[in-house]
Backbone and ligand atoms as CSV (ligand in chain L), in Angstrom:
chain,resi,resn,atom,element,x,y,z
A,1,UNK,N,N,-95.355,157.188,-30.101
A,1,UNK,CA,C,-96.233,156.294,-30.861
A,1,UNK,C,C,-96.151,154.890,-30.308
A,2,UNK,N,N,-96.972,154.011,-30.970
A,2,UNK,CA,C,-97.445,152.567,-30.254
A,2,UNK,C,C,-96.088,151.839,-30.505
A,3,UNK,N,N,-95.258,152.128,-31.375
A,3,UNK,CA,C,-94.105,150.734,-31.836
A,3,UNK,C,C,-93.464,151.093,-30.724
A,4,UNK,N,N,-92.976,153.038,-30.411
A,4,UNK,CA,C,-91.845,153.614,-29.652
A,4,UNK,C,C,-92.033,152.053,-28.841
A,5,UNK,N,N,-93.546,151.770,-27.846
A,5,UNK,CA,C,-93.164,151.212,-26.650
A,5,UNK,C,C,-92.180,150.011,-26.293
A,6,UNK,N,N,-91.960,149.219,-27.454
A,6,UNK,CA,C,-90.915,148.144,-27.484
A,6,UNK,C,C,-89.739,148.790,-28.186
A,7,UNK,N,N,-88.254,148.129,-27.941
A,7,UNK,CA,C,-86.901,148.623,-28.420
A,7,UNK,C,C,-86.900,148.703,-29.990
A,8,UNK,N,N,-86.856,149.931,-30.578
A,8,UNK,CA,C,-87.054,149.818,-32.065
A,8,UNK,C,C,-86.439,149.308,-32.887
A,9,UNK,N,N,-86.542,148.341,-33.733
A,9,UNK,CA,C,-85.420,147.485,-34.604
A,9,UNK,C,C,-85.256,148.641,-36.484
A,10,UNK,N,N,-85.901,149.379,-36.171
A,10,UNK,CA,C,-85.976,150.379,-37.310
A,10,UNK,C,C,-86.240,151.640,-37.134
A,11,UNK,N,N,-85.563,152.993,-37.249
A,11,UNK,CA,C,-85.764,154.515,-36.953
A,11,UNK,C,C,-85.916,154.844,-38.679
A,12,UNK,N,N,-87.161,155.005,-38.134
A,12,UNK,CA,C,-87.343,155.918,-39.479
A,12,UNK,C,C,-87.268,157.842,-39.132
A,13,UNK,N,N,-86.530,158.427,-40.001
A,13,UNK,CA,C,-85.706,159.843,-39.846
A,13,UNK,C,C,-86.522,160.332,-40.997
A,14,UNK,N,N,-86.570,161.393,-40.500
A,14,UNK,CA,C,-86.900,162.637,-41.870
A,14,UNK,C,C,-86.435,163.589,-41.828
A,15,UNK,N,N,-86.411,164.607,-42.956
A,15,UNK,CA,C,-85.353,165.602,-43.109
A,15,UNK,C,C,-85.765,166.853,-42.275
A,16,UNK,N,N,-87.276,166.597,-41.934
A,16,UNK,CA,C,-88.482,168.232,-41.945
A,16,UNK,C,C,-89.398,166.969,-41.640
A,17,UNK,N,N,-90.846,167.892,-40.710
A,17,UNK,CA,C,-91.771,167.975,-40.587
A,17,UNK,C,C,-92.747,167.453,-41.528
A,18,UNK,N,N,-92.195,168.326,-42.648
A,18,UNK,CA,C,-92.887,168.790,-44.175
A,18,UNK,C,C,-92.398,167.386,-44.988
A,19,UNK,N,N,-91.966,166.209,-44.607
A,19,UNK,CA,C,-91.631,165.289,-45.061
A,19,UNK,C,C,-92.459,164.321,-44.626
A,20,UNK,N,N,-93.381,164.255,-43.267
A,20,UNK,CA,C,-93.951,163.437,-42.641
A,20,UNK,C,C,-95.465,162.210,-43.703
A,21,UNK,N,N,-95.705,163.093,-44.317
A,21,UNK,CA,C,-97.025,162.574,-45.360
A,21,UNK,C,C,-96.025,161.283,-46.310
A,22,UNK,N,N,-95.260,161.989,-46.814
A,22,UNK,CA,C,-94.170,161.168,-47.608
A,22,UNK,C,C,-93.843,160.008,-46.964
A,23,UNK,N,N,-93.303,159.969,-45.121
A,23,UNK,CA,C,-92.630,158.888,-44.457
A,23,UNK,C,C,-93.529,158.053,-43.900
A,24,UNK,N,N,-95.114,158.652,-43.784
A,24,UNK,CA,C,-96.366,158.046,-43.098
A,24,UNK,C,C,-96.337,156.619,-43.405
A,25,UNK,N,N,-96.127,155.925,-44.663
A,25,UNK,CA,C,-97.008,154.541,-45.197
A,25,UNK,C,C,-95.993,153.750,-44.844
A,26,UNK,N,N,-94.361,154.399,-44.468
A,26,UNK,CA,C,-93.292,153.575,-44.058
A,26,UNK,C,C,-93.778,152.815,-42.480
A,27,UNK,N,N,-94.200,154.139,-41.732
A,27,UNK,CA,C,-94.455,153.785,-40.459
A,27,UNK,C,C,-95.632,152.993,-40.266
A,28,UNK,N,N,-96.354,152.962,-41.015
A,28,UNK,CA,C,-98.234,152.065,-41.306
A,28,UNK,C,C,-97.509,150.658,-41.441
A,29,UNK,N,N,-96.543,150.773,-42.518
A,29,UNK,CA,C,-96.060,149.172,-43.052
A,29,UNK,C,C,-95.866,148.754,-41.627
A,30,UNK,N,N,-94.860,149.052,-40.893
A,30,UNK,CA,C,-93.583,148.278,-40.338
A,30,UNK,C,C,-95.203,148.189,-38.974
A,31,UNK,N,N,-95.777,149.170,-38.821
A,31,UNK,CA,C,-96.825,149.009,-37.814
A,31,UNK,C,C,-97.719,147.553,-38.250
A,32,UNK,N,N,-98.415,147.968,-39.390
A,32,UNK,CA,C,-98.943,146.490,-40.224
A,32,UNK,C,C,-98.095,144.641,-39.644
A,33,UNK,N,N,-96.718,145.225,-40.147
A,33,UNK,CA,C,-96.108,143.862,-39.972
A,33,UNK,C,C,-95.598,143.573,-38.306
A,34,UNK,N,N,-95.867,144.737,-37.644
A,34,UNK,CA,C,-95.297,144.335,-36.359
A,34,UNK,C,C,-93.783,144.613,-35.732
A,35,UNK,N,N,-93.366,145.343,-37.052
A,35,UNK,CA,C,-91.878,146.086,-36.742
A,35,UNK,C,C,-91.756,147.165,-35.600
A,36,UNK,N,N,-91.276,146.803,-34.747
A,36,UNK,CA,C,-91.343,148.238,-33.554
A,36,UNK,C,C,-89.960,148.854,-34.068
A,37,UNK,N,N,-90.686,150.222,-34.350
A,37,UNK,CA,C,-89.877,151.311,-34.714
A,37,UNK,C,C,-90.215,152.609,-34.107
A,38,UNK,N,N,-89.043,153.632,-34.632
A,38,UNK,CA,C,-89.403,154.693,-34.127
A,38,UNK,C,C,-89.790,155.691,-35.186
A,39,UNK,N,N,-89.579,156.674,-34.699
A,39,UNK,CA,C,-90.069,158.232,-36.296
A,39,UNK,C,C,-89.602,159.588,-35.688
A,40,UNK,N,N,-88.351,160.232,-36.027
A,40,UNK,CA,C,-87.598,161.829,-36.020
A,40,UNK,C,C,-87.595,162.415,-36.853
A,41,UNK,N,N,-87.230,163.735,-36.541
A,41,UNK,CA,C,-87.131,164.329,-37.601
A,41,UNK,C,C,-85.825,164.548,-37.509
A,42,UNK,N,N,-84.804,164.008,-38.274
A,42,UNK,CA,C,-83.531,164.459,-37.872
A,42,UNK,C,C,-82.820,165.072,-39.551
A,43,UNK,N,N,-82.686,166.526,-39.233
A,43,UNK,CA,C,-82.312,167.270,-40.367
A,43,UNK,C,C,-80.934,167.488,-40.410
A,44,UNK,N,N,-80.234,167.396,-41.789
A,44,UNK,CA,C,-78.740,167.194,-42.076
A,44,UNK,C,C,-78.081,168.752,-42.094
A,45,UNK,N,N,-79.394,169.617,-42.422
A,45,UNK,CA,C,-78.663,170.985,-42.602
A,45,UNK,C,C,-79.238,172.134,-41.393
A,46,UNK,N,N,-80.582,171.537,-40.809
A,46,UNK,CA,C,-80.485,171.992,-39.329
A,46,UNK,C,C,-80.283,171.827,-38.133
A,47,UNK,N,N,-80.374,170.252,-37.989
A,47,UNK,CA,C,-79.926,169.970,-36.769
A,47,UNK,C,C,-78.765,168.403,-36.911
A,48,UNK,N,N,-77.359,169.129,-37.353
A,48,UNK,CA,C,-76.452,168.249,-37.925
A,48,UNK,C,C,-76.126,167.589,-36.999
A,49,UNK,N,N,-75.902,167.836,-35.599
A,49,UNK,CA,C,-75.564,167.399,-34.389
A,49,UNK,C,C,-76.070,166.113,-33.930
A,50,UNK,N,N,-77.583,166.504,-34.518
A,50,UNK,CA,C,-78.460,165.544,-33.971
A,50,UNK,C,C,-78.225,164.128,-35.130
A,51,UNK,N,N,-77.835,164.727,-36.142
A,51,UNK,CA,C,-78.058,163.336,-37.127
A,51,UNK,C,C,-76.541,162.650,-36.797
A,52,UNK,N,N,-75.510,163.318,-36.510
A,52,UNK,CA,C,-74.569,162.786,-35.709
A,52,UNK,C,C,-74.348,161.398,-34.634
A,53,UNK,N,N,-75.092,162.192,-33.801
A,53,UNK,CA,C,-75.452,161.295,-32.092
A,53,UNK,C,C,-75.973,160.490,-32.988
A,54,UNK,N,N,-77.620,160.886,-33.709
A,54,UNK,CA,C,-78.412,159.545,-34.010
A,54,UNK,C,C,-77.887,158.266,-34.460
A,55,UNK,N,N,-76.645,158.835,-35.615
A,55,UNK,CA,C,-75.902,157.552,-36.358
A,55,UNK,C,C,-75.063,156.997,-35.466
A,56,UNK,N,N,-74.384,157.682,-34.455
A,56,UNK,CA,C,-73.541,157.271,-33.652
A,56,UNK,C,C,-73.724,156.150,-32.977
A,57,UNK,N,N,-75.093,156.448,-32.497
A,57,UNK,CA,C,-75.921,155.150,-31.148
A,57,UNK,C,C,-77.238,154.057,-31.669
A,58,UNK,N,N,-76.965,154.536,-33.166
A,58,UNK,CA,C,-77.807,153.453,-33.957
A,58,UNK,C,C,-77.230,151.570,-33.433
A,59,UNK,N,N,-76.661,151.546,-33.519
A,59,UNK,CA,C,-76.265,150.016,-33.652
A,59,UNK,C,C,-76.115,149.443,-32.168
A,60,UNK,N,N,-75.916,150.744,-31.344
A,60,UNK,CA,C,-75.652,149.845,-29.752
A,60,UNK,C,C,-77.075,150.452,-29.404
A,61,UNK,N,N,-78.128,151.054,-29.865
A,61,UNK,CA,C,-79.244,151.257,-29.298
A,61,UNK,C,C,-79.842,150.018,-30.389
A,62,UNK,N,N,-79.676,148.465,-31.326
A,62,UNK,CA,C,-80.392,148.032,-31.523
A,62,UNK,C,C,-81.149,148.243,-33.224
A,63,UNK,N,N,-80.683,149.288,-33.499
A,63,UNK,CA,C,-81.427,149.665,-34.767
A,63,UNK,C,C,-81.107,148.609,-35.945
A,64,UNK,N,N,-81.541,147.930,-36.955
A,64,UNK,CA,C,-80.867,146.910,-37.712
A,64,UNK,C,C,-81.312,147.772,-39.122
A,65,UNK,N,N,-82.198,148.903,-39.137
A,65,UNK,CA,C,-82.278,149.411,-40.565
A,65,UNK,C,C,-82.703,151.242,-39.868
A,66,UNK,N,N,-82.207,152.234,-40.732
A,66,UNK,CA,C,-82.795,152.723,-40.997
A,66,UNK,C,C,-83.378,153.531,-42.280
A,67,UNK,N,N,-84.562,154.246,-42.433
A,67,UNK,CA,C,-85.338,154.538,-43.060
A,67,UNK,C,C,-85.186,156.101,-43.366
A,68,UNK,N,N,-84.277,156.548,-44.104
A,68,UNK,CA,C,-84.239,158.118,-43.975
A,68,UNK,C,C,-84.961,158.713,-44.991
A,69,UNK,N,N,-85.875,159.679,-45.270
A,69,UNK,CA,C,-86.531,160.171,-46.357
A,69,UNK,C,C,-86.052,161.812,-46.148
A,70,UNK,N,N,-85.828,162.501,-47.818
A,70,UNK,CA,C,-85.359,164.086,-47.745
A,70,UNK,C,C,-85.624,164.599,-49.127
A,71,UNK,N,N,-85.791,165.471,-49.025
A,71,UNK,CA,C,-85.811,165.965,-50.198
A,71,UNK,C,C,-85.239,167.136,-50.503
A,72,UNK,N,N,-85.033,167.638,-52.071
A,72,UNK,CA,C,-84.312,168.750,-52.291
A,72,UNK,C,C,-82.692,168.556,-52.326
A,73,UNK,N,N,-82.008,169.028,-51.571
A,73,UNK,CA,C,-80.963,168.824,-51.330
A,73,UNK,C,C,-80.710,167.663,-50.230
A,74,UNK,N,N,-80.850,166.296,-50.793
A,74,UNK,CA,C,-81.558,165.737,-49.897
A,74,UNK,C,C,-80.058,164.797,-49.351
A,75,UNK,N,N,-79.232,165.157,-48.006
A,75,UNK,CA,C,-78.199,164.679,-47.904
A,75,UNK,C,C,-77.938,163.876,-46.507
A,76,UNK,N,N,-79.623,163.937,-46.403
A,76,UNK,CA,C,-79.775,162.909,-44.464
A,76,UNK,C,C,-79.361,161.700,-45.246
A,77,UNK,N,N,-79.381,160.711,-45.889
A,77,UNK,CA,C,-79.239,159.154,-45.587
A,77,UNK,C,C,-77.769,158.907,-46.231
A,78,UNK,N,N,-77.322,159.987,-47.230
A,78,UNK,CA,C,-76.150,159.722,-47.108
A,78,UNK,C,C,-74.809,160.023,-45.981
A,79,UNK,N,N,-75.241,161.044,-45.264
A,79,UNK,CA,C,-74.740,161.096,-43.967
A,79,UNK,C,C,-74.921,160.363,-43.306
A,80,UNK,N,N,-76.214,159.977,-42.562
A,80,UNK,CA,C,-76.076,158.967,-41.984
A,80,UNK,C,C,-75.392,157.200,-42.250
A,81,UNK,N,N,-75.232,157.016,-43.432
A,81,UNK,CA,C,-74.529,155.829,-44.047
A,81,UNK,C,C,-73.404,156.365,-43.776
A,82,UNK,N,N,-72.578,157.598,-43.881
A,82,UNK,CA,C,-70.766,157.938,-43.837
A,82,UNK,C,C,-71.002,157.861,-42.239
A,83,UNK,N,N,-71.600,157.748,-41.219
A,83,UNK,CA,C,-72.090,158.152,-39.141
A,83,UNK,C,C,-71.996,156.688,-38.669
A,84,UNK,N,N,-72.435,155.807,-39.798
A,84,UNK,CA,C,-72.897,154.220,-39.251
A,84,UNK,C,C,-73.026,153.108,-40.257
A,85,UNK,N,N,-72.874,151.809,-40.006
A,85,UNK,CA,C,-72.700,150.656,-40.823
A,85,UNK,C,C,-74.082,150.150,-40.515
A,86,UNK,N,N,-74.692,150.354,-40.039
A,86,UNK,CA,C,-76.568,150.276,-40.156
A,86,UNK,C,C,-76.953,150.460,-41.002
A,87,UNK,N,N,-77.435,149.490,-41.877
A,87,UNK,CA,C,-77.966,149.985,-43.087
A,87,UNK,C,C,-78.892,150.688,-43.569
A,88,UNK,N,N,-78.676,151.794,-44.291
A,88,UNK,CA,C,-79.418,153.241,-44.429
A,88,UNK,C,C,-80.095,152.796,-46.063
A,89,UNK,N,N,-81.811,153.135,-45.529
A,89,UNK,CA,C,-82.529,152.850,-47.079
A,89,UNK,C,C,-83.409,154.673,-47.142
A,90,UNK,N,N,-82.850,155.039,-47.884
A,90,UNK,CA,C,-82.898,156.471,-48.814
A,90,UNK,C,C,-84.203,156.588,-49.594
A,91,UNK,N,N,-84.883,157.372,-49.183
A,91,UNK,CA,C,-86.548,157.462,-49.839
A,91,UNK,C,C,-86.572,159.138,-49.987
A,92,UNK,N,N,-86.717,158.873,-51.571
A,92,UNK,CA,C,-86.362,160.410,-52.005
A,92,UNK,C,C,-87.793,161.262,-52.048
A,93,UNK,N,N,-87.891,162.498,-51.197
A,93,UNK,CA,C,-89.553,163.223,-50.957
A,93,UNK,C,C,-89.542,164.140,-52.158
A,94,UNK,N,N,-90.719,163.582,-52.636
A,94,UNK,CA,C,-91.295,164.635,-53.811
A,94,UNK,C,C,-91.040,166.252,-53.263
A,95,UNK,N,N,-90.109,166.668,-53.967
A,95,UNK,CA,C,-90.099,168.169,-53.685
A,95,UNK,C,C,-90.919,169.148,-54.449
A,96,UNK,N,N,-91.513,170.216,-54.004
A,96,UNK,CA,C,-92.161,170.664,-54.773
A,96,UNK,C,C,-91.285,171.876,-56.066
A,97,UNK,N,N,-90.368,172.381,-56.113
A,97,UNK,CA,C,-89.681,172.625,-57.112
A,97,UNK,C,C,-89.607,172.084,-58.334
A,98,UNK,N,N,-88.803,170.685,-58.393
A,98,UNK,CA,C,-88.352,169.696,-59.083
A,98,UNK,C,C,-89.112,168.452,-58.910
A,99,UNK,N,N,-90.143,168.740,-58.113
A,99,UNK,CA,C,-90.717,166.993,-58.274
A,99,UNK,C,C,-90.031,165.794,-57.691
A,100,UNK,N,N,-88.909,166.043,-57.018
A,100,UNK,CA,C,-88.210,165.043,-56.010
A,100,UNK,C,C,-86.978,163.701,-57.003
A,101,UNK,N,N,-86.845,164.555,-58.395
A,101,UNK,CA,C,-85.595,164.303,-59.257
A,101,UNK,C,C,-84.566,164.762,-58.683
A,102,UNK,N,N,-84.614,166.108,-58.197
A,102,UNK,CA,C,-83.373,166.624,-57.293
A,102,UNK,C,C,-83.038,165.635,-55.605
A,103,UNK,N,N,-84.093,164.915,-55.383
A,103,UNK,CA,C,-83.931,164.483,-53.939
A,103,UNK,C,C,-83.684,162.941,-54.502
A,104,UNK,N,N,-84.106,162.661,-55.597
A,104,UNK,CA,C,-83.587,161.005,-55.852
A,104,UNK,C,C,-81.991,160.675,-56.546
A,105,UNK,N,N,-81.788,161.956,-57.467
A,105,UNK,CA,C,-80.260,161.892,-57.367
A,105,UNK,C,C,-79.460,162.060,-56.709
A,106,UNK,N,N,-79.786,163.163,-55.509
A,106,UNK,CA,C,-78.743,163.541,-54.053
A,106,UNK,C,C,-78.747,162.089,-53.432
A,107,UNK,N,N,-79.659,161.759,-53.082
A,107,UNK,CA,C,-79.610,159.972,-52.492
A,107,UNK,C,C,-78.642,159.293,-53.492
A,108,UNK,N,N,-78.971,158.626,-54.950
A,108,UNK,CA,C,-78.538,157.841,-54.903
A,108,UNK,C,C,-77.017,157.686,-55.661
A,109,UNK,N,N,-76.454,159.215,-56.307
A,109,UNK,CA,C,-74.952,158.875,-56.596
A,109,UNK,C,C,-74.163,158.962,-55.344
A,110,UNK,N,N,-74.232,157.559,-54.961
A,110,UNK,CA,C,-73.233,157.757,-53.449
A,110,UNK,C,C,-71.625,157.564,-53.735
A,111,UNK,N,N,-71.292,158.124,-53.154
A,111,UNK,CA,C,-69.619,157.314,-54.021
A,111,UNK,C,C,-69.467,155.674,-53.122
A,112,UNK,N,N,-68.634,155.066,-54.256
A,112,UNK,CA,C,-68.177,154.121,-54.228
A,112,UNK,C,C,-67.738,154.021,-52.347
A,113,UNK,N,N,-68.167,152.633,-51.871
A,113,UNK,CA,C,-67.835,152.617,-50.169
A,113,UNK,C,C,-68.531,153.250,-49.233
A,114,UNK,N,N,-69.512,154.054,-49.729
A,114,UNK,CA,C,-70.745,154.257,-48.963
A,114,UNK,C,C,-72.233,154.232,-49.540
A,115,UNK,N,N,-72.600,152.581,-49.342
A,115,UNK,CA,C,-73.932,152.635,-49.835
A,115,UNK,C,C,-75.098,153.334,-49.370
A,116,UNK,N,N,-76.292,153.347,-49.849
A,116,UNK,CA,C,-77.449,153.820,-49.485
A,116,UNK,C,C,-78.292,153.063,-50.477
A,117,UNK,N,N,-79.473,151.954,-49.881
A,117,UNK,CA,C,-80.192,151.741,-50.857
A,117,UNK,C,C,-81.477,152.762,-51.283
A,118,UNK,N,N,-81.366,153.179,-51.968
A,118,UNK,CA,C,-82.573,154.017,-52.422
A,118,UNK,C,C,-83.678,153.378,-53.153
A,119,UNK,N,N,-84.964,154.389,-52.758
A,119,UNK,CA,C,-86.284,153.610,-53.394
A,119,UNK,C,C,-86.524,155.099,-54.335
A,120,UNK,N,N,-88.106,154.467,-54.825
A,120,UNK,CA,C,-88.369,155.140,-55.896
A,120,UNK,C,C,-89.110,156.595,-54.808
A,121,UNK,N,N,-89.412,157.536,-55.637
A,121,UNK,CA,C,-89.804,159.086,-55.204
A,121,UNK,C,C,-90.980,158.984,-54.690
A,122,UNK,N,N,-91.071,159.936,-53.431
A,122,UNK,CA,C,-92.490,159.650,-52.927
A,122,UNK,C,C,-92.900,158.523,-52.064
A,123,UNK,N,N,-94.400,158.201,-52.200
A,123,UNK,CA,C,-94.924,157.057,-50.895
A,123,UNK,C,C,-95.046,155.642,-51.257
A,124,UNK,N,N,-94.251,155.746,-52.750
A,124,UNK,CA,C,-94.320,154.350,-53.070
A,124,UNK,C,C,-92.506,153.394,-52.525
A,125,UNK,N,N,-91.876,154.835,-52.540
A,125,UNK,CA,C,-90.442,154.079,-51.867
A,125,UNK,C,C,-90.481,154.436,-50.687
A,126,UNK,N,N,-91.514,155.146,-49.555
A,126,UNK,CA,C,-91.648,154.823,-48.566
A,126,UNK,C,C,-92.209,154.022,-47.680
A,127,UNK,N,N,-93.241,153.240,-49.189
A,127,UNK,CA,C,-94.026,151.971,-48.284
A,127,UNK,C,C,-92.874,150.663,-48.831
A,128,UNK,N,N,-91.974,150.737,-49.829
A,128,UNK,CA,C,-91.447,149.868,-50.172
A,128,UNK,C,C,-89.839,149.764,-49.260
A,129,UNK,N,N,-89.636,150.700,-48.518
A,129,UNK,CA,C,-87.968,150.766,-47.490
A,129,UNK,C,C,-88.550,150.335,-46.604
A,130,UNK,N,N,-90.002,149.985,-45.897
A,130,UNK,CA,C,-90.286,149.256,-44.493
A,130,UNK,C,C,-90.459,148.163,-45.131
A,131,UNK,N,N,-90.900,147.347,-46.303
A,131,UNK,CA,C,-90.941,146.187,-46.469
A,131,UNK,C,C,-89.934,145.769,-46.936
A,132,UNK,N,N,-89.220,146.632,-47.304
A,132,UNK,CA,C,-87.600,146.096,-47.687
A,132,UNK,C,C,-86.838,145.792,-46.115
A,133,UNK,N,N,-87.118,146.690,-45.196
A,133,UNK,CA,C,-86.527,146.617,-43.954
A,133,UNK,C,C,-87.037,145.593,-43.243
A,134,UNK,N,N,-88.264,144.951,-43.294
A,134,UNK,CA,C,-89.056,143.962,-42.620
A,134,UNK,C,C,-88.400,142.569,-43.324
A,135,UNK,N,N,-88.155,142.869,-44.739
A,135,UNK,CA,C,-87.753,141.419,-44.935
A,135,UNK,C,C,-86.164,140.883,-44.598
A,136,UNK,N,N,-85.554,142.251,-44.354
A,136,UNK,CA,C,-84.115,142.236,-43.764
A,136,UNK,C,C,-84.016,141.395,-42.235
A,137,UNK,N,N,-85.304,141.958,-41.669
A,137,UNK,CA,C,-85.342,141.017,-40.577
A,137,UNK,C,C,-85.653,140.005,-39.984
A,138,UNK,N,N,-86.739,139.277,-41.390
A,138,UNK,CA,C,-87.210,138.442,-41.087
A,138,UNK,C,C,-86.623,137.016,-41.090
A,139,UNK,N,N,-85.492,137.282,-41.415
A,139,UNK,CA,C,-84.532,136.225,-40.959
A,139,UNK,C,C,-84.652,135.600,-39.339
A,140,UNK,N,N,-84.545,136.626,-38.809
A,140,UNK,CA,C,-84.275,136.619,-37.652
A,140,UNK,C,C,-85.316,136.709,-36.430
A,141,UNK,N,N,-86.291,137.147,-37.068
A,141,UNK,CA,C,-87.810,137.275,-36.487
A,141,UNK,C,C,-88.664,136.852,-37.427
A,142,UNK,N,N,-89.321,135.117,-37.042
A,142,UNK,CA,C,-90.074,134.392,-37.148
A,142,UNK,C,C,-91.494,135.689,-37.671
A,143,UNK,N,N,-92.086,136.130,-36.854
A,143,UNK,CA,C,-93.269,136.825,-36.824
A,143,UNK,C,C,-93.299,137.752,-37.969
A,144,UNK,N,N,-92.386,138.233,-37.728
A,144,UNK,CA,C,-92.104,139.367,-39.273
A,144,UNK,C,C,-92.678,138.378,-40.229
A,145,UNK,N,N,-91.448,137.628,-40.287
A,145,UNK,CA,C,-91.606,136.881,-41.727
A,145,UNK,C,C,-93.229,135.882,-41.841
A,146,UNK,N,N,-94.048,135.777,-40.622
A,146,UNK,CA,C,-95.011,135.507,-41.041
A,146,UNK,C,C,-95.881,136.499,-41.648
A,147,UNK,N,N,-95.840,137.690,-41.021
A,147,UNK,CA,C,-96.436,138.600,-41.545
A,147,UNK,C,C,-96.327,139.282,-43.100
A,148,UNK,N,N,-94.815,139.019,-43.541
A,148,UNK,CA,C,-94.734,140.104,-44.349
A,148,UNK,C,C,-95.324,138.375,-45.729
A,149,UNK,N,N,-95.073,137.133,-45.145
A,149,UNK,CA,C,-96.141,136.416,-46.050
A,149,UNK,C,C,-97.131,136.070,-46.283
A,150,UNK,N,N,-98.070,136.688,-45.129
A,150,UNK,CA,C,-99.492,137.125,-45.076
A,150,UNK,C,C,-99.740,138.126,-45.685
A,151,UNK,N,N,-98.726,139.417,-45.725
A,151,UNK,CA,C,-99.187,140.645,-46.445
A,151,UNK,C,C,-99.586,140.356,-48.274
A,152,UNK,N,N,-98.277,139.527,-48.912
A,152,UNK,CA,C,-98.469,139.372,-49.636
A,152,UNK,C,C,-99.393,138.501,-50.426
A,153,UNK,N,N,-99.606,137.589,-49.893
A,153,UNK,CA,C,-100.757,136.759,-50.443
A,153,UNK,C,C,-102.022,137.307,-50.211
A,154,UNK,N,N,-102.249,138.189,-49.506
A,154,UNK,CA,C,-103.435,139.309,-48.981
A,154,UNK,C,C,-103.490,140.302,-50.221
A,155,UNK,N,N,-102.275,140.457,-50.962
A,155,UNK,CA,C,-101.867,141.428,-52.158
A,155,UNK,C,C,-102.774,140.373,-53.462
A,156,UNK,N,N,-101.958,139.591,-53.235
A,156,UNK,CA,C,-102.285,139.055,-54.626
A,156,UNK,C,C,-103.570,138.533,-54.602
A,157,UNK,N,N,-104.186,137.882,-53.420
A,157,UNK,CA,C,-105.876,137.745,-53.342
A,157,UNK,C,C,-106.765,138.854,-53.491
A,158,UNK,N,N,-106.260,140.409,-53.274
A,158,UNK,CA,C,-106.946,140.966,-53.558
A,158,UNK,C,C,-107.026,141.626,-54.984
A,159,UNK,N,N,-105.915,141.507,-55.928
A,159,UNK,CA,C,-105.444,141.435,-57.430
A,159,UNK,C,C,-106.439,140.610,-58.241
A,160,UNK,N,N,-106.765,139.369,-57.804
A,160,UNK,CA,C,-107.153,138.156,-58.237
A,160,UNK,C,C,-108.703,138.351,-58.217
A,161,UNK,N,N,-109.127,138.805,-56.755
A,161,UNK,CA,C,-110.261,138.851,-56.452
A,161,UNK,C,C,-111.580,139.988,-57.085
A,162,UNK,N,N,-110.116,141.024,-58.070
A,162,UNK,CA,C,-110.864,142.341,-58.458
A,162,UNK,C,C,-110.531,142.216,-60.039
A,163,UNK,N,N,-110.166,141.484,-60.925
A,163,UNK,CA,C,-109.645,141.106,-61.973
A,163,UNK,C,C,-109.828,141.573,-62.857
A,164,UNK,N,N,-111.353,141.947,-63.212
A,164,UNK,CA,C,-111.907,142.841,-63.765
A,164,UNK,C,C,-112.074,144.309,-63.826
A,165,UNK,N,N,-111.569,144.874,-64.616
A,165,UNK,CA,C,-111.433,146.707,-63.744
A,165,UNK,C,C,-113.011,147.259,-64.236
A,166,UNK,N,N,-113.351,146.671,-65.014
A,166,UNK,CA,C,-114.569,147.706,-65.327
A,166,UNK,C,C,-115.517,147.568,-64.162
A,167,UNK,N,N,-116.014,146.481,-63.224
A,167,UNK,CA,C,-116.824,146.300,-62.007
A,167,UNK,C,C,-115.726,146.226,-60.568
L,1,LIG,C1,C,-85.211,168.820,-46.677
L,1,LIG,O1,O,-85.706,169.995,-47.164
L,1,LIG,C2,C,-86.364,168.094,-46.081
L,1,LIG,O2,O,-86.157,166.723,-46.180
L,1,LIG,C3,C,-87.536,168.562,-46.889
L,1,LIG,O3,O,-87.962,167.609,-47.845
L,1,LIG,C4,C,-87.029,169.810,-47.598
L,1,LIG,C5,C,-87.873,171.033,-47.273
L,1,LIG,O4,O,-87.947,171.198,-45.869
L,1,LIG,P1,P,-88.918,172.290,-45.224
L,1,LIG,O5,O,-88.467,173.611,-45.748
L,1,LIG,O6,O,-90.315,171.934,-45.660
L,1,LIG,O7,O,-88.744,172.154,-43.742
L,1,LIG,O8,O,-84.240,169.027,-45.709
């Protein structure tokens, strides 16, 4: 994808394939604001190896957040938080069983000494962990932070501008 081409300051991970719709509006945001990131699928109960390495080479490959979304038994972002001190933001996927109650409690009782910030279920805590991750960086990157205060005043002008719901 277009961010891959610059060094990614954010990997967004998913558990499955079947998670991708869920992680989409994460990758739109950070695209929106100009975050070069990446997007895997790195699964905790099929390809453990891989979520391993990934956490391993997070921090000397550059990564300053990542973005893990799972559902069900959903135990990618807390692994990856016990793999790496990169801070891991937990976006629990609507499962279809349980409705993604089972994937927002596996995220967020972490024990004590290994955080994970978690968002709310679905594509509203996956558009809200890239703007949570964008404003993490915008310390440090000028551009971000212009952007992510363009996004918002773009929010609230368009709130303002529609005020009325019946027209
Ligand atoms: C989890 O199991 C994934 O994060 C996904 O939400 C769920 C179901 O995966 P699939 O069976 O659709 O691959 O690991």
């Amino acid at each position: 994808m277009l961010s891959d081409s610059k060094t990614p300051l954010v990997g967004i991970v998913m558990g499955s394939r079947s998670d991708w719709e869920t992680m989409r509006p994460a990758s739109e945001k950070l695209d929106a604001l100009g975050v070069a990131h990446e997007v895997r699928v790195v699964s905790a109960h099929r390809t453990p190896d891989v979520l391993f390495s990934y956490a391993a080479e997070a921090q000397s490959r550059g990564l300053r957040a990542i973005i893990a979304g799972a559902g069900g038994a959903a135990h990618l972002p807390g692994m990856l938080a016990a793999k790496t001190s990169v801070p891991v933001l937990g976006v629990p996927v609507q499962s279809r069983a349980l409705n993604g109650l089972d994937s927002l409690l596996s995220i967020v009782q972490m024990p004590a000494g290994i955080p994970v910030a978690t968002f709310a279920i679905g594509v509203a805590g996956s558009a809200n962990a890239a703007l949570f991750a964008a404003s993490m960086l915008a310390h440090d990157h000028p551009a971000i932070a212009e952007a992510l205060e363009a996004f918002r005043q773009q929010q609230t002008d368009a709130v303002l501008q529609h005020d009325d719901p019946r027209v």
